[in-house]
C-alpha positions in Angstrom: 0.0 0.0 0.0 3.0 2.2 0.9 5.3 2.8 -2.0 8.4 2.4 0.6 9.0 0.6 3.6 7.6 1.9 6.7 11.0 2.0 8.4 12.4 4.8 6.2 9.6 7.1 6.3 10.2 7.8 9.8 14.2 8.0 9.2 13.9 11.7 8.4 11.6 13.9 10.1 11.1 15.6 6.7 10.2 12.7 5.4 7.2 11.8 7.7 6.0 15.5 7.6 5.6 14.6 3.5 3.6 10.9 4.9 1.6 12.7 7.4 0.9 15.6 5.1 0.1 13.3 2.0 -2.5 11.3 4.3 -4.4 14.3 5.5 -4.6 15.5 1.6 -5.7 11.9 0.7 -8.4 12.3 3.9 -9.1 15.7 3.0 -9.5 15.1 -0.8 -11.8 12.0 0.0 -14.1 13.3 2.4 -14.9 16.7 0.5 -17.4 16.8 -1.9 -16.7 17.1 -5.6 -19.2 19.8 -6.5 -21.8 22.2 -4.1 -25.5 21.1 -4.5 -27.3 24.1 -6.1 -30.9 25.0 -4.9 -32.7 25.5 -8.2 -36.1 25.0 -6.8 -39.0 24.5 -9.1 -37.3 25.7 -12.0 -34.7 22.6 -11.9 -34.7 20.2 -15.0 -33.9 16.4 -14.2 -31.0 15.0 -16.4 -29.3 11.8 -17.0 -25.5 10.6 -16.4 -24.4 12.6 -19.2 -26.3 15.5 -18.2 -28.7 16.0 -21.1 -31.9 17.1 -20.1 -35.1 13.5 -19.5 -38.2 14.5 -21.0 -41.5 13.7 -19.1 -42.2 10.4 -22.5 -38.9 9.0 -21.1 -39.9 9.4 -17.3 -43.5 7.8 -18.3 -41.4 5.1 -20.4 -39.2 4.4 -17.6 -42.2 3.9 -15.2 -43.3 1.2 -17.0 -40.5 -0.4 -17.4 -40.2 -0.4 -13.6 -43.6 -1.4 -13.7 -43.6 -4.1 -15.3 -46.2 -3.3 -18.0 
């Protein structure tokens, strides 16, 4: 998991403040969302994966796929 052996990390103290700091930017990058939720309200227009806008035939299609009918 470590690219080098855990006994020279802590060899140098330079070199752990680059492991410790690398962990918390790992921890920090994870935990962070990637983008803000925006509060569009009524006005907001569902999408797909890709972003381009579902019309209400493909909602109604998709319900009855769920369905089953």
């Amino acid at each position: 998991m470590i690219p080098m052996r855990n006994s020279t990390i802590f060899k140098s103290r330079w070199m752990a403040l680059l492991w410790a700091a690398g962990i918390i930017w790992f921890a920090i990058d994870v935990s962070t969302p990637d983008a803000a939720p925006t509060d569009a309200g009524a006005n907001a227009v569902p999408t797909d994966a890709s972003g381009s806008p579902v019309s209400n035939e493909d909602i109604a299609a998709l319900e009855q796929f769920v369905d089953g009918n």
